[in-house]
C-alpha positions as a printed NumPy array, in Angstrom:
array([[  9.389,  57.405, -17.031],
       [  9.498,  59.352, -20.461],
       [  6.261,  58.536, -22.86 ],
       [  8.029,  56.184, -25.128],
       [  9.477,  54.176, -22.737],
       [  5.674,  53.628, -21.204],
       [  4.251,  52.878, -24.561],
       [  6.787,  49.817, -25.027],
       [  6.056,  48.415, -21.637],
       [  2.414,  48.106, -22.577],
       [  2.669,  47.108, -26.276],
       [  5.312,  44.257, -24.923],
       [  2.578,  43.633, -21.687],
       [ -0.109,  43.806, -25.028],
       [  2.017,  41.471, -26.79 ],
       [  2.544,  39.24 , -23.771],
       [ -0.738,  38.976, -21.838],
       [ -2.507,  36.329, -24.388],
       [ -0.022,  33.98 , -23.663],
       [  0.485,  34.854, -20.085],
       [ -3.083,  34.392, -19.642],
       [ -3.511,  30.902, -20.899],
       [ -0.591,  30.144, -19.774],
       [ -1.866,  30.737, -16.261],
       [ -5.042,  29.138, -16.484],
       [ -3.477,  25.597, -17.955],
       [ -0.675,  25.98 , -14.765],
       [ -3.94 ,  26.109, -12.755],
       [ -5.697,  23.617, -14.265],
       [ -2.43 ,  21.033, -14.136],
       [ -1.967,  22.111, -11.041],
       [ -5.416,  21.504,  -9.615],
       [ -4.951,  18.008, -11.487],
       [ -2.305,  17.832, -10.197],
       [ -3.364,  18.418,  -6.468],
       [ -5.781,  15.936,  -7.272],
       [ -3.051,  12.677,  -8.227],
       [ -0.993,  14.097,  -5.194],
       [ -3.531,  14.065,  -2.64 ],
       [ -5.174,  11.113,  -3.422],
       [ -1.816,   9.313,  -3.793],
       [ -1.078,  10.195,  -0.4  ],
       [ -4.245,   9.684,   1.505],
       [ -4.195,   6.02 ,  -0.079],
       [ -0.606,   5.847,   1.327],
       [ -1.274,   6.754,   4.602],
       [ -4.75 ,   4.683,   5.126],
       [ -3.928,   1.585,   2.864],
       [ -1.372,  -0.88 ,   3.463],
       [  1.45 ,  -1.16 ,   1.945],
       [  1.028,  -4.03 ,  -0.292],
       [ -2.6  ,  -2.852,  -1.176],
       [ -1.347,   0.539,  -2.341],
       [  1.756,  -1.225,  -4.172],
       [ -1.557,  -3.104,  -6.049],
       [ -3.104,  -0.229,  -7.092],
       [  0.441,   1.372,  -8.09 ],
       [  0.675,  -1.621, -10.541],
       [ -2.268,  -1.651, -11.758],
       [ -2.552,   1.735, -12.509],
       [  0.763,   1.628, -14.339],
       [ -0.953,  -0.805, -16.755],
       [ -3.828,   1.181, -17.283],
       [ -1.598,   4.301, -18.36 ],
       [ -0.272,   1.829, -20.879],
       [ -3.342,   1.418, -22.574],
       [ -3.889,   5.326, -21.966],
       [ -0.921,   5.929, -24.62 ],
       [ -2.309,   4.22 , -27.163],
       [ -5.551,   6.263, -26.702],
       [ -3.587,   9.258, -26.467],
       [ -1.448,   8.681, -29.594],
       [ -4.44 ,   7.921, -31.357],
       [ -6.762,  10.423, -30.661],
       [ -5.272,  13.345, -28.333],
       [ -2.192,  13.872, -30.116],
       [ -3.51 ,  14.081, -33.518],
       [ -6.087,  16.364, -32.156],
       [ -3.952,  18.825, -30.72 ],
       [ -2.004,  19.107, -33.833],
       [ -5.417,  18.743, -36.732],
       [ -7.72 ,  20.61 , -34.012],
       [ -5.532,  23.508, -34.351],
       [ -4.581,  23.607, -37.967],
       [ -7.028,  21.702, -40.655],
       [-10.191,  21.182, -38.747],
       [-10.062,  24.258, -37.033],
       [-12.803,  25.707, -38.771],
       [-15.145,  23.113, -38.253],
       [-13.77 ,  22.088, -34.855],
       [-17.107,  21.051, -33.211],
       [-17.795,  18.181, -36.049],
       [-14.728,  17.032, -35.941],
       [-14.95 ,  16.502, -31.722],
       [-17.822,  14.508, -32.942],
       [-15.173,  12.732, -34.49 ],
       [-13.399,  12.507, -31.302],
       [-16.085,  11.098, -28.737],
       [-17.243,   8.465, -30.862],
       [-13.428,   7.739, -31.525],
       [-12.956,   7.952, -27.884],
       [-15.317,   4.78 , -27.283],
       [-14.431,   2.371, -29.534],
       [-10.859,   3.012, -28.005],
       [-12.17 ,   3.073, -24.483],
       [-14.024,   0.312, -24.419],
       [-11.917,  -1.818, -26.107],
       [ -9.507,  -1.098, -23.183],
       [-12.065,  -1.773, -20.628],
       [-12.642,  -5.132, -21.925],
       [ -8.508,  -5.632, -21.528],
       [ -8.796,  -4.179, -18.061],
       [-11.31 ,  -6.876, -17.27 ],
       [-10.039,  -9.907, -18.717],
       [ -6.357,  -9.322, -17.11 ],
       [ -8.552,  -8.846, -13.824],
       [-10.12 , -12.079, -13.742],
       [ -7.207, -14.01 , -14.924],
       [ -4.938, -12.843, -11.612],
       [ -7.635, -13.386,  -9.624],
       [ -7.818, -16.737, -10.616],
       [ -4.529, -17.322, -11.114],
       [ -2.509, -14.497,  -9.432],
       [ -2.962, -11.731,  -7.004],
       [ -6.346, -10.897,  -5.208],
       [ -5.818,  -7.635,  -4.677],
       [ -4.012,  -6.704,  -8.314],
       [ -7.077,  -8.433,  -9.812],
       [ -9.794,  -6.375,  -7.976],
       [ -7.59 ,  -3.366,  -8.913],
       [ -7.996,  -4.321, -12.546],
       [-11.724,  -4.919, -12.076],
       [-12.272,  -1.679, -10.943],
       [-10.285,   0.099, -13.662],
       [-12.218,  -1.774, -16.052],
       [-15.254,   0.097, -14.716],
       [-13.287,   3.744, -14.615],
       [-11.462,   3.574, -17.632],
       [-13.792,   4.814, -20.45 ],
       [-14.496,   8.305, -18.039],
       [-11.15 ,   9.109, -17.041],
       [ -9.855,   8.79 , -20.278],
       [-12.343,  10.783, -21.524],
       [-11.788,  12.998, -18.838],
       [ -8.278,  13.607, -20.239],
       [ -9.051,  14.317, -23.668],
       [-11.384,  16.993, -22.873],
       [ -9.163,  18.729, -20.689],
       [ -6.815,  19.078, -23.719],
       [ -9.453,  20.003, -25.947],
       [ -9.813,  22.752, -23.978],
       [ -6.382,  23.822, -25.086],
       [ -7.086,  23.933, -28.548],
       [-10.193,  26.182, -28.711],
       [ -7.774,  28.28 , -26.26 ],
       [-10.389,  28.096, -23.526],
       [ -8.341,  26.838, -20.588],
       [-10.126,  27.98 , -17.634],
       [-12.676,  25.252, -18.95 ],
       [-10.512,  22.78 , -18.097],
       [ -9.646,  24.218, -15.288],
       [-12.734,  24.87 , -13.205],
       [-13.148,  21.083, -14.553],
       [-10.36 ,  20.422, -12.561],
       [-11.911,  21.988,  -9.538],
       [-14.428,  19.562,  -9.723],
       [-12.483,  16.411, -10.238],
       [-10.494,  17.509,  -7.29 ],
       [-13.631,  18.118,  -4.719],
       [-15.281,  15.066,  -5.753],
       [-12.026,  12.792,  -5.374],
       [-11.433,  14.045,  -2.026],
       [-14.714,  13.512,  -0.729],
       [-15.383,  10.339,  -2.179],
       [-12.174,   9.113,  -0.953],
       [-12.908,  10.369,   2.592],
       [-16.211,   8.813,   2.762],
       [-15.036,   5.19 ,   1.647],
       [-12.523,   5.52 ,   4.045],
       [-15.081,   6.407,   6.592],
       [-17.274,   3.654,   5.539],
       [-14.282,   1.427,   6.029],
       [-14.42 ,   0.086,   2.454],
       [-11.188,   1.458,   1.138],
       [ -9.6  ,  -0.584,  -1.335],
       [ -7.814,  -0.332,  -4.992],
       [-10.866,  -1.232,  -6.4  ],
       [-12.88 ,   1.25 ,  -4.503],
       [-10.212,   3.501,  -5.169],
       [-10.647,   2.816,  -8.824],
       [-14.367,   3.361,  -8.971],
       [-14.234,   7.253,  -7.25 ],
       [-11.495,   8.294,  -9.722],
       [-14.289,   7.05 , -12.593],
       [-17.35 ,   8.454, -10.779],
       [-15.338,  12.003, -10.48 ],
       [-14.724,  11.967, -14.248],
       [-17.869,  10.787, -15.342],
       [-19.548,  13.752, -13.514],
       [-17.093,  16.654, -14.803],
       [-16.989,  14.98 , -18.535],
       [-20.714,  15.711, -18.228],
       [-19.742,  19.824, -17.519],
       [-17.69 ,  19.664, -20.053],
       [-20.018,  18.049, -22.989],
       [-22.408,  20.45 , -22.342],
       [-20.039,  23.204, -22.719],
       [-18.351,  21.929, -25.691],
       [-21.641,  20.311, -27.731],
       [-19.9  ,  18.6  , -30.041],
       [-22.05 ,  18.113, -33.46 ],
       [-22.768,  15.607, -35.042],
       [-24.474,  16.397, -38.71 ],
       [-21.79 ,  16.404, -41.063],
       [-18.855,  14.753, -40.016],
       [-15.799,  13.571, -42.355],
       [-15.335,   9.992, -40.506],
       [-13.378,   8.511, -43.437],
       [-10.866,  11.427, -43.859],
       [ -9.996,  12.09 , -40.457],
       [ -9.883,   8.366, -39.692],
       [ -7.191,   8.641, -42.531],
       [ -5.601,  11.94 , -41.128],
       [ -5.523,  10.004, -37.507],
       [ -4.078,   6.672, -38.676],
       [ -1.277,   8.79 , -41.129],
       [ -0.275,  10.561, -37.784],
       [ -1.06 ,   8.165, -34.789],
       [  0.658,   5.017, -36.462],
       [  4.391,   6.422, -35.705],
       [  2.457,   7.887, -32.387],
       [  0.929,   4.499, -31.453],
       [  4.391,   2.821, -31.778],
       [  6.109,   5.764, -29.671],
       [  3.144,   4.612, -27.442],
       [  4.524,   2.05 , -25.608],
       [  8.042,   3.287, -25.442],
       [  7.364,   6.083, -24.273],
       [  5.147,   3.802, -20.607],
       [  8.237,   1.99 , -20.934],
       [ 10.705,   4.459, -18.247],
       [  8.479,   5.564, -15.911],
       [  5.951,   2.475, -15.525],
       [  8.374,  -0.338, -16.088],
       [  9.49 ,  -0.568, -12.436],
       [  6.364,  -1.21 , -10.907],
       [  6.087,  -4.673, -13.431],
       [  9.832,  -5.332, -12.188],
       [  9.435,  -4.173,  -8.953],
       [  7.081,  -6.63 ,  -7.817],
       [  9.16 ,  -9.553,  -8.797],
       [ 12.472,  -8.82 ,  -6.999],
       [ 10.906,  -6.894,  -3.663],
       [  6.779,  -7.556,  -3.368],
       [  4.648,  -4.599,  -4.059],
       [  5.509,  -3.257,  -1.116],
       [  8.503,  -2.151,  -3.128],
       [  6.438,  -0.778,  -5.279],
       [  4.164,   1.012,  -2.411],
       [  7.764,   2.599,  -1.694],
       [  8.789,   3.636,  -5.518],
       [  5.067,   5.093,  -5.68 ],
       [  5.41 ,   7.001,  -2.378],
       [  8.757,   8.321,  -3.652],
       [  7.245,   9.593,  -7.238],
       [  4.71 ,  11.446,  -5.74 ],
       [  6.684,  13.948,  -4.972],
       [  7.817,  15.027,  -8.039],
       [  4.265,  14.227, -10.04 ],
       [  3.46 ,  18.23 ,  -9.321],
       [  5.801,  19.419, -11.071],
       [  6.063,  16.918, -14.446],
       [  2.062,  17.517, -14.497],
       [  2.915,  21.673, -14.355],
       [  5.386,  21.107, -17.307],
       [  3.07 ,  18.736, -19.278],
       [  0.335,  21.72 , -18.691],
       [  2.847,  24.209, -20.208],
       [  2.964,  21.994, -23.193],
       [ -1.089,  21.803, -23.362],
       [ -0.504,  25.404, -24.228],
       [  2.533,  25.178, -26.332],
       [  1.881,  22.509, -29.022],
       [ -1.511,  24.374, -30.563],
       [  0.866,  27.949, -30.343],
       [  3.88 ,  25.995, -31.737],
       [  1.859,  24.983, -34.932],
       [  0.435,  28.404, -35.451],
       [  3.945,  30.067, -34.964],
       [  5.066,  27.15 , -37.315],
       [  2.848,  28.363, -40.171],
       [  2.601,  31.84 , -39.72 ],
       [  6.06 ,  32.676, -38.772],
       [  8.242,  29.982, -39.879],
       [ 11.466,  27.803, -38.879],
       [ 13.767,  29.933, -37.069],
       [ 10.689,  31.819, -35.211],
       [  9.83 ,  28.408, -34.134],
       [ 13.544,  27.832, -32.642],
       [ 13.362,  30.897, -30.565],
       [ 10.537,  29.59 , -28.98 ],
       [ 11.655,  26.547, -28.115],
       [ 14.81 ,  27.443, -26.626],
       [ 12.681,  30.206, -24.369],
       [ 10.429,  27.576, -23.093],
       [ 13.091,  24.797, -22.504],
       [ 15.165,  27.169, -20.64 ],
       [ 12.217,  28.443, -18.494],
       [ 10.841,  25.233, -17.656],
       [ 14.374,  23.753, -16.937],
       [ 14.958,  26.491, -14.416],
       [ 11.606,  25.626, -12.574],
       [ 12.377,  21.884, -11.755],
       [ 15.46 ,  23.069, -10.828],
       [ 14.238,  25.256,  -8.17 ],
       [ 12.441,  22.609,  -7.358],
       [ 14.899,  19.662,  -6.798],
       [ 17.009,  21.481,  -4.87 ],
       [ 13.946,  22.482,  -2.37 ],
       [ 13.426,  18.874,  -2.112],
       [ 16.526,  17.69 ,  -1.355],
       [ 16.745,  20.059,   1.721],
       [ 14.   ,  19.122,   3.333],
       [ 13.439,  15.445,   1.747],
       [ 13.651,  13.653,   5.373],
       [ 11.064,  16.065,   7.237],
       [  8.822,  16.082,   4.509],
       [  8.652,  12.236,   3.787],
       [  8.062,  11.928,   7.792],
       [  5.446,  14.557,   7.833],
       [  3.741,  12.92 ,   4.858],
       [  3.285,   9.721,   5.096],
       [  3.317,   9.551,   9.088],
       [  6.713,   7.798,   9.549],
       [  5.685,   4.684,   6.741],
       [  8.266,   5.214,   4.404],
       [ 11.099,   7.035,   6.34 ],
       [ 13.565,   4.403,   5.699],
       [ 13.031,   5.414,   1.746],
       [ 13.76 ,   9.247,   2.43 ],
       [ 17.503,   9.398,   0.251],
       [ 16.342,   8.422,  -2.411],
       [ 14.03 ,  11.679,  -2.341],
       [ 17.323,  13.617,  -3.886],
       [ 17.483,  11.225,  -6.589],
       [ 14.204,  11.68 ,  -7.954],
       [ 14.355,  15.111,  -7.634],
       [ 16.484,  15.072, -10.494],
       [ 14.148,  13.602, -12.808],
       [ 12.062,  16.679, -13.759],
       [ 15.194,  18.477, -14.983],
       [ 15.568,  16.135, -18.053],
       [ 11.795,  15.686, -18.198],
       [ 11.606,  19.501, -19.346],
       [ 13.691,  19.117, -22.119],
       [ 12.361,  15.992, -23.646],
       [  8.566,  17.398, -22.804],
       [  9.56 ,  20.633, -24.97 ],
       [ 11.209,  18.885, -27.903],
       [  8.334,  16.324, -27.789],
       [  5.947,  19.145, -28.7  ],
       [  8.141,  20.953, -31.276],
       [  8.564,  17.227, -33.059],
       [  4.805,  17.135, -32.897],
       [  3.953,  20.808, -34.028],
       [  6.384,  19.591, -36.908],
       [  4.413,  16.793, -37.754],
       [  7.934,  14.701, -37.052],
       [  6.355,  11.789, -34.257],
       [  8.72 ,   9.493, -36.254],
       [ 11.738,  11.213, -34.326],
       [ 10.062,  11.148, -31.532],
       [  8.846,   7.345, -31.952],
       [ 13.105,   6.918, -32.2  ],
       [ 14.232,   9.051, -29.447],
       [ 11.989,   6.438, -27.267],
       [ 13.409,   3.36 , -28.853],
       [ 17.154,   4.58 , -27.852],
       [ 15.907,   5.595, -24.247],
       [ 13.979,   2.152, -24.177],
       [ 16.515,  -0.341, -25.398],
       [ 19.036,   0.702, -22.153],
       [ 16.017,   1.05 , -20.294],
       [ 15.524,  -2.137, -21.049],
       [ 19.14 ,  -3.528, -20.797],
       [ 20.671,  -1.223, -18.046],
       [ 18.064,  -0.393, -16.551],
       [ 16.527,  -4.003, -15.772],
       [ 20.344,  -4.67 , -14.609],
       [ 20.326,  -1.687, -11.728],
       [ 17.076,  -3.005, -10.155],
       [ 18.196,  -6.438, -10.126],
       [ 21.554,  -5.254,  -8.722],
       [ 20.746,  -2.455,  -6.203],
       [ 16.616,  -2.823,  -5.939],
       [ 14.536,   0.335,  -5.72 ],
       [ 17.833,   3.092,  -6.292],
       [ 18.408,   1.303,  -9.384],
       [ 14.643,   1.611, -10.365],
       [ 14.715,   5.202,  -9.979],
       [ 18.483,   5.409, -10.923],
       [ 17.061,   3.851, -14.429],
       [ 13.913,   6.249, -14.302],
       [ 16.729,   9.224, -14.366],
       [ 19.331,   7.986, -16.926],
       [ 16.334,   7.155, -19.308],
       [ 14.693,  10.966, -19.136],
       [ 18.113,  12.186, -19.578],
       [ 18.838,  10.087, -22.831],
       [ 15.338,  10.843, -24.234],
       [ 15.708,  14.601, -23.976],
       [ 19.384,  14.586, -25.26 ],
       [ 18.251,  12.314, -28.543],
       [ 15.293,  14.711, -29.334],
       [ 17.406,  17.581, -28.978],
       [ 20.035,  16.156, -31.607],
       [ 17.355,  15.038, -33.961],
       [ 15.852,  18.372, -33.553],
       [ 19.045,  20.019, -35.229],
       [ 20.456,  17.359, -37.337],
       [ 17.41 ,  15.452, -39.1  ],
       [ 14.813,  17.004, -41.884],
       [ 12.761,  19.851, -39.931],
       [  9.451,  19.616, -41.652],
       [  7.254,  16.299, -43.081],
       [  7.797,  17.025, -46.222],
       [ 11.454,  17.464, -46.578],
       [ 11.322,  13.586, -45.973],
       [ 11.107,  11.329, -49.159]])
């Protein structure tokens, strides 16, 4: 190989590696999170019944409700300020962040435990435990997920990673040992996910030691409300598609319809947590590329990563819809067989997921959430409308029918408001 030829492999491997690098350590981290959601999905599958595991499906889709407001209040606007305007001051302004975090958290906790007690007075018994215990979790594993992605934008992600580690070996085993004890319930279920996070937060507080002399409250209160107000409105359109069902679900079929739907999504939970990961990554590297580079540097980008991840869950779908009927068997010891078709529908849902995941982030290193914030409304008015109308007509292949048609319309709206509308805040009046 001639000496020129050599020196462009290894400036382009030079060039490359960063990226590569952290790129690898957030698919590891994701994916040991991951591993985590999987595994414990399925070992709650296969030792709880049905209608117990289609309680903690529900109620867990209400907690991630309140988990996008926290999100669009705090980790969004971190991942975009965090990188740009408080970077150089970053561990004051995570100061910012944890106390932040707990007004949020335990203003959710206090939701989680009021909507308990009212179904169990009122309602379900086993929804309303569910609740109770998520009151308890709440506050550590969202916690636990805002750490992770500060990780991310001090470009440390083997942090979050080994953190990951963690969560997953502590899961497991408390899992196992309830189970063993005989105690196994959503509530119980609930309260190991929380004791897991509370114990790696800890790791990861002493590695990040936040500080706490010195902090701006009132101006990044003001930079979070300026950005998380079109955020916290994408908020709940954005639970809308994917959490929906198991509200709806319930009503028309029992949550052992929703035990099924659950069962079915776990399958493709891997791979929308690997492209979320990707983003983790992306967003902080799409803002500096943003300001350091410009526009049409920033379009290159994109395109690269949409086509890469779109290839992936491609790959992926069609493995799952070959062997869809052994591995649903296999899984969930013969439970749920008479669910396995609808396997290849789902499989279809991370291919528009990676486009709408990508163009979230560009929106977001663009400072545009308002087009994101309407890209959800369009998705969530016929999820809403068409949606509702396939489960109500065909049951659980409309739910995930709906789940599918929704992703698709989200990523094809961002994609056309990412060409067509004002690029950058300030171009709007």
């Amino acid at each position: 190989m001639p000496i020129a030829e050599r020196r462009s492999i290894r400036q382009a491997l030079a060039r490359w590696w960063p990226w590569l690098q952290k790129g690898g350590f957030a698919v590891a981290d994701r994916g040991l999170f991951a591993a985590t959601n999987f595994l414990a999905n399925v070992v709650l599958a296969r030792w709880m019944p049905p209608e117990e595991y289609g309680a903690f499906a529900t109620a867990y889709s209400l907690f991630l409700l309140l988990n996008t407001f926290h999100s669009a209040m705090l980790a969004e606007p971190m991942m975009v300020f965090g990188s740009g305007k408080y970077a150089s001051h970053f561990r004051r302004y995570l100061a910012f962040g944890y106390t932040s975090h707990a007004v949020i958290s335990l203003a959710a906790s206090a939701i989680l435990l009021l909507g308990g007690a009212l179904v169990l007075r009122f309602g379900s018994g086993a929804l309303g435990l569910a609740l109770l215990g998520l009151a308890l979790a709440a506050p550590f594993i969202m916690l636990l997920w805002l750490l992770r992605q500060v990780f991310y934008i001090v470009a440390r992600p083997q942090w979050a990673a080994a953190g990951g580690a963690i969560y997953l070996a502590v899961m497991l085993v408390g899992l196992a040992g309830v189970n063993q004890l005989g105690a196994l319930s959503s509530l119980a279920a609930f309260v190991v996910m929380g004791a897991a996070a509370l114990l790696t937060c800890a790791l990861y507080t002493t590695i990040l030691r936040p500080q706490w002399g010195g902090v701006a409250w009132r101006e990044m209160l003001r930079d979070h409300w300026t950005y998380g107000r079109w955020s916290t409105a994408t908020a709940g359109l954005m639970w809308l598609p994917g959490n929906i069902n198991y509200i709806l679900v319930p009503a028309w079929i029992g949550f052992q319809g929703s035990a099924a739907l659950k069962a079915m999504q776990n399958f493709i939970m891997p791979v929308l947590l690997t492209i979320s990961a990707v983003t983790l990554v992306l967003v902080p590297e799409y803002v500096r590329i943003l300001r350091t580079h410009g526009k049409s540097k920033l379009d290159n980008v994109v395109l690269k990563s949409v086509s890469l991840l779109f290839s992936l869950a491609l790959v992926y779908g069609l493995l799952l819809a070959v062997v869809h009927t052994e591995l649903l068997h296999w899984l969930y010891k013969g439970r749920y067989d008479a669910y396995a078709d609808l396997l290849v529908v789902v499989g279809f849902i991370p291919l528009a997921s990676s486009a709408y995941v990508i163009m979230g982030g560009a929106l977001r290193a663009l400072e545009r959430p308002d087009l994101i914030f309407r890209s959800y409304l369009v998705s969530s008015l016929f999820s809403l409308t068409i949606g509702v109308a396939l489960i109500v007509l065909i049951g659980l292949l409309g739910a995930i029918l709906s789940q599918t048609l929704t992703a698709i319309i989200t990523g094809l709206t961002m994609i056309i408001f990412y060409i067509d509308r004002p690029k950058y805040k300030s171009d709007v009046a």
